[in-house]
LUMGU-146271 format. One record per residue (C-alpha): residue number from 1; residue in three letters; chain; x, y, z. Coordinates in steps of 0.2 Angstrom, whole numbers. Last residue first. Layout:
// residues N
PT   seq   type   mol      px      py      pz
PT   NUM    ala     A       X       Y       Z
...
END
This chain:
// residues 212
PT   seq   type   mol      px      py      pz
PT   212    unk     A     -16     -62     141
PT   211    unk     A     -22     -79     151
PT   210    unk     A     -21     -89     135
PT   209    unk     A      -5     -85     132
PT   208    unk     A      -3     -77     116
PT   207    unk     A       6     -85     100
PT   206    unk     A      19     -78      91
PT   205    unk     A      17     -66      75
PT   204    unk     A      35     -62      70
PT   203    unk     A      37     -43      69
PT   202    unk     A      55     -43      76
PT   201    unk     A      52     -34      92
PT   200    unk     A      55     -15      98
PT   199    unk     A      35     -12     101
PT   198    unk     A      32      -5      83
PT   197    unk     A      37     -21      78
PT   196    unk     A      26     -29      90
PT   195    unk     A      12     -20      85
PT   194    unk     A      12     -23      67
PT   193    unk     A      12     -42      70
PT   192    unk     A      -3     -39      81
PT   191    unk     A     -12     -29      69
PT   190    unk     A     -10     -41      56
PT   189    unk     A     -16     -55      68
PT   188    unk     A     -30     -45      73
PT   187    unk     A     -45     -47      64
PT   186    unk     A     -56     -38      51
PT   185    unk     A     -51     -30      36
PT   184    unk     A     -44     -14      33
PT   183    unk     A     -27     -19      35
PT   182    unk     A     -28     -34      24
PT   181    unk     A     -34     -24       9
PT   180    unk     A     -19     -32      -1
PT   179    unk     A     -25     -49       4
PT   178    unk     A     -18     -57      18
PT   177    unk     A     -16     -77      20
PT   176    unk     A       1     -77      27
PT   175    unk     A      11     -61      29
PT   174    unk     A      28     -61      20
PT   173    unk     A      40     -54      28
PT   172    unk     A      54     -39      21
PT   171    unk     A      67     -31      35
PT   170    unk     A      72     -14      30
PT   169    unk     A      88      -5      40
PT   168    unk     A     100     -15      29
PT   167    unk     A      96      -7      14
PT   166    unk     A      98     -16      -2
PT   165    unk     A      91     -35       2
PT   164    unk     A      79     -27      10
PT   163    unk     A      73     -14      -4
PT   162    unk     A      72     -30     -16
PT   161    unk     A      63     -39      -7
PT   160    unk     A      49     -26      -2
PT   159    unk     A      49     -21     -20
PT   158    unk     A      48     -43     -28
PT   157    unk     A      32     -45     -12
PT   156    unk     A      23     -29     -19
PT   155    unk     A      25     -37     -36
PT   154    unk     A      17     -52     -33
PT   153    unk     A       1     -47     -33
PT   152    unk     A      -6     -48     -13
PT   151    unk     A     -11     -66      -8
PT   150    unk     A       0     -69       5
PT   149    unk     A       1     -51      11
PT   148    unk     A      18     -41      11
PT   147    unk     A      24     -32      25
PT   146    unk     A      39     -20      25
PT   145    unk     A      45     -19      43
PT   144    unk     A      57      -2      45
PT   143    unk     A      69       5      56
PT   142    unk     A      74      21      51
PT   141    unk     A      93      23      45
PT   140    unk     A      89      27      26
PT   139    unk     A     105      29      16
PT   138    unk     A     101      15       4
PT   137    unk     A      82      23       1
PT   136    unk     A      87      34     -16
PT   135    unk     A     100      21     -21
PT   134    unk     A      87       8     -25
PT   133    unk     A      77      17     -37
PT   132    unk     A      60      28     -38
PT   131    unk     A      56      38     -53
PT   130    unk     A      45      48     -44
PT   129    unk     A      32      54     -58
PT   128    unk     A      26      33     -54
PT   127    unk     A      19      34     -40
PT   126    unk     A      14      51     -40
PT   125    unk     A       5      46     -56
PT   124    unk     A      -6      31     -47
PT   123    unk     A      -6      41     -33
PT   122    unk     A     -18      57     -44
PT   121    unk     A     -28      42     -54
PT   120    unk     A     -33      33     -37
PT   119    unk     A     -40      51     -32
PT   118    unk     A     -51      49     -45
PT   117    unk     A     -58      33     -38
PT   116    unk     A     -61      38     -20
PT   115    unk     A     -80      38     -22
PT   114    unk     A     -79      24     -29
PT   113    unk     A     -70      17     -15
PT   112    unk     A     -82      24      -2
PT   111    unk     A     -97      16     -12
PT   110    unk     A     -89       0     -12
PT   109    unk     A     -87       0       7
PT   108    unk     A    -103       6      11
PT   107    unk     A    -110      -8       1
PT   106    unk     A    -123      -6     -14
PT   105    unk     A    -109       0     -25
PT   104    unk     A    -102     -17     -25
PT   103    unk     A    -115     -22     -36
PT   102    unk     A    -112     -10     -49
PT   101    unk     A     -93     -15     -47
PT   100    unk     A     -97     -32     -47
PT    99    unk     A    -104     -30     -65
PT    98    unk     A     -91     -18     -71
PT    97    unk     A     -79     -34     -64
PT    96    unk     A     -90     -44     -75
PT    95    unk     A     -90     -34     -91
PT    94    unk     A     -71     -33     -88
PT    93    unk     A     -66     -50     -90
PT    92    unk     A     -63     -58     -73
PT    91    unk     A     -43     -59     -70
PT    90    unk     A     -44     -47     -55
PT    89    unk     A     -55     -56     -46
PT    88    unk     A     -45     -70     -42
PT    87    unk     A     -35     -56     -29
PT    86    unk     A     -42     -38     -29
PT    85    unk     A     -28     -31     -31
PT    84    unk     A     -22     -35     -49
PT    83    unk     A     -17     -17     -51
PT    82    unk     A     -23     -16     -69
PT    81    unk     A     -39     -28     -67
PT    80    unk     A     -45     -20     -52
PT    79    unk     A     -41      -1     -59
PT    78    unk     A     -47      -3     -76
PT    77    unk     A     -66     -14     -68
PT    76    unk     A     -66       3     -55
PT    75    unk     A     -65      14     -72
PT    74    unk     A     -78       7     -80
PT    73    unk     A     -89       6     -65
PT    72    unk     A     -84      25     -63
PT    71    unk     A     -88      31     -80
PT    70    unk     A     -88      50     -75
PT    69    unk     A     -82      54     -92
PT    68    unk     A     -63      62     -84
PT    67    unk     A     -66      44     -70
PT    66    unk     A     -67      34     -89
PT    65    unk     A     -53      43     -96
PT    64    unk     A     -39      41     -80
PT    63    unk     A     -44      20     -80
PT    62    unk     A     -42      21     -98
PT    61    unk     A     -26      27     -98
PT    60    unk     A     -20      12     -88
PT    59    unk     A      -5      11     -78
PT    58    unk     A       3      -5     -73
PT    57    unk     A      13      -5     -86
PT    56    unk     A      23       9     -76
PT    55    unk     A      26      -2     -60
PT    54    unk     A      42      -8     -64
PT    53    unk     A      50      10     -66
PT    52    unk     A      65       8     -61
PT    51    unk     A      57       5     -44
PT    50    unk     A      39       9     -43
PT    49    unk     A      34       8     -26
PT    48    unk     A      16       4     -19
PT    47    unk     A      18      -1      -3
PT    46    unk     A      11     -18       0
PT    45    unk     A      11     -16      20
PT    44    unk     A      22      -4      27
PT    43    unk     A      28      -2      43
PT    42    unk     A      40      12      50
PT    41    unk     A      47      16      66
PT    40    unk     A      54      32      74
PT    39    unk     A      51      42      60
PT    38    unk     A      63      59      62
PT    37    unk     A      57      65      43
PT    36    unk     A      69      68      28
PT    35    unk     A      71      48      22
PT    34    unk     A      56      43      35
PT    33    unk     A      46      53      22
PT    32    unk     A      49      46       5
PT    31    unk     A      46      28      14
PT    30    unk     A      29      34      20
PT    29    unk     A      22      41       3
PT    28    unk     A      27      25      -5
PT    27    unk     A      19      14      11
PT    26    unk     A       2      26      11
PT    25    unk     A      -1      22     -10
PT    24    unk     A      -1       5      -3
PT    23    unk     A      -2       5      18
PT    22    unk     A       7      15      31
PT    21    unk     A      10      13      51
PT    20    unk     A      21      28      56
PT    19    unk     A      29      29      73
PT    18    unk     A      35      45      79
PT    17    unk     A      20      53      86
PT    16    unk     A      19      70      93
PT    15    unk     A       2      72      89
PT    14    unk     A       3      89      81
PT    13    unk     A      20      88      76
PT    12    unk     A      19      71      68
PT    11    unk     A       3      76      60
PT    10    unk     A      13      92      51
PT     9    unk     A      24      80      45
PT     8    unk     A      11      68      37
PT     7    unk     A       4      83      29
PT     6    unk     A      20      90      23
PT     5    unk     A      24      71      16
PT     4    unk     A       6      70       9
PT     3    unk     A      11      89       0
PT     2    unk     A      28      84      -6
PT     1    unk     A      20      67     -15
END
């Protein structure tokens, strides 16, 4: 977690950006950050937070021993059906998600994420190695917008409630009809929410005119 923090200082320098947009594993790394770095604005969108601990059952040895044997549908069909992320899916017996994730595998999409399994190991532990509670955030002065999608698990919802209702600069919503990839999908709804945080408003999605 102290290296993606140096590394997301050392972009802030580079760039001379202020606002950080951050999502999952991005959203934990993120809110460790705006506690030391000057972040302007912050959103997350499901941020992957284990607050006393309420994440750890969520971890799956297996997942950890089939990336070691080079098992990656295995360990994709661990990681789905641990994290619950992948919506209905999630619940499919593990023969099937091994299934989909052979299938999968076919798309550029699902040969990036295998590729990116053992990585999912490394964050997982982060994640949890922080030992991440209330109290740690509560003196935290940046503005942040914790998003939360409709159909995400319903964990990342309970930590971006819980977080708002301890520290007064978080405000928690609920975005409608997301999944937990949302940001990586297509369509700008998100994005515009996003945007108008970032912009100095309150994050509700409002209706364009049509001219603009």
């Amino acid at each position: 977690m102290e290296t993606e923090v140096s590394d997301l200082a050392a972009v802030m320098r580079q760039t001379g950006a202020t606002d950080v947009v951050a999502h999952s594993y991005g959203g934990f790394v993120a809110l460790q950050a705006a506690r030391t770095l000057p972040v302007g604005r912050l959103v997350t969108y499901d941020a992957a937070v284990s607050l006393s601990g309420n994440l750890s059952h969520r971890w799956r040895p297996e997942l950890e021993d089939a990336v070691t044997a080079g098992q990656l549908n295995h360990a994709w069909a661990h990681l789905v059906q641990g994290l619950a992320t992948a919506g209905p899916l999630s619940y499919l017996p593990l023969g099937a998600l091994r299934m989909l994730s052979i299938l999968s595998a076919r798309t550029n999409l699902g040969a990036e994420m295998r590729q990116l399994l053992p990585t999912a190991v490394s964050e997982m532990r982060a994640v949890l190695d922080a030992e991440a509670e209330l109290d740690h955030f509560t003196a935290l002065t940046t503005p942040v917008l914790m998003l939360s999608g409709g159909w995400s698990p319903a964990y990342f919802a309970e930590t971006g409630r819980q977080l708002a209702a301890a520290v007064p600069s978080i405000n928690f919503q609920v975005v409608p009809g997301q999944l937990h990839e949302g940001p990586i999908r297509p369509g700008k709804g998100l994005a515009v929410r996003i945007a108008r945080f970032i912009n100095g408003s309150d994050g509700q999605a409002r209706k364009l005119g049509r001219r603009r």
